[in-house]
N, C-alpha and C positions, 0 to 999 in steps of 0.2 A: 549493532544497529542503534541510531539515537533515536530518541521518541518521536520526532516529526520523520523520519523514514516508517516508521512502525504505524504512525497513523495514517501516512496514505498506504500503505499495505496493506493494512486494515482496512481501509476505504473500499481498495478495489478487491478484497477478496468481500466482503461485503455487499457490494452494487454492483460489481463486475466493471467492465473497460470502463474511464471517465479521463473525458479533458483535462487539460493543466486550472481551467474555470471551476468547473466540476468538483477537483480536489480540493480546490481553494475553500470552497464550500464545507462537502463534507467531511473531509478531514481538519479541517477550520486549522487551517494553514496560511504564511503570507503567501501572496502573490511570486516574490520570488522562489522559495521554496518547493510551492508548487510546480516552478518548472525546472529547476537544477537537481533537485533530489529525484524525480520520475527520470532524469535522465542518466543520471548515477546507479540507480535501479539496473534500467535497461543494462549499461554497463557491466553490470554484475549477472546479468542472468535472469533478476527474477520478475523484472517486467520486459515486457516488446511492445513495441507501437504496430496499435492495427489502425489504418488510414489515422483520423486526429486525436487517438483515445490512446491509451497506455491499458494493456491488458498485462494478468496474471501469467507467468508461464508456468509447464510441467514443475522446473526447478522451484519455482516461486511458492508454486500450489503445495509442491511438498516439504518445503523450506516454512509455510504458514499450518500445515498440518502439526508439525515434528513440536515436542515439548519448549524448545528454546523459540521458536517462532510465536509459539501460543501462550510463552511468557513475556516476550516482546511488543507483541500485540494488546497486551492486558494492560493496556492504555489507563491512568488513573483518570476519575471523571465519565468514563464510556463504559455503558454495562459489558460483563462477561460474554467471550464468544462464545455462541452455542458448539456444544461438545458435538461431534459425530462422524 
């Protein structure tokens, strides 16, 4: 996974479902990005679209739980995800 996949993963296991706006934002992402990578996501499993937002799925949730996700996520720049 490359780092702007990993930060809006990050994003949304963080705030939970958010726009392709939204991501833009919090994951301080470009504009296109924000919406071809959420959509590559879905592709793979570990997000789905609930009405206009891109939510976490089971696979995703535990694909960000698993040590390789939560080395992926450890975004340089963005404090450490809380352990739990």
């Amino acid at each position: 996974m490359d780092i702007t996949a990993a930060k809006i993963m990050r994003a949304i296991v963080e705030h939970g479902p958010m726009t392709s706006r939204e991501l833009q934002a919090k994951a301080d992402v470009g504009e296109t990005s924000s919406r071809a990578i959420p959509k590559q996501l879905v592709y793979d499993g570990l997000l789905e679209m609930r009405r206009d937002a891109y939510a976490i799925t089971t696979l995703g949730n535990t694909w960000a739980k698993s040590k390789r996700g939560q080395r992926a996520m450890n975004v340089p720049g963005l404090p450490e995800l809380a352990r739990g």
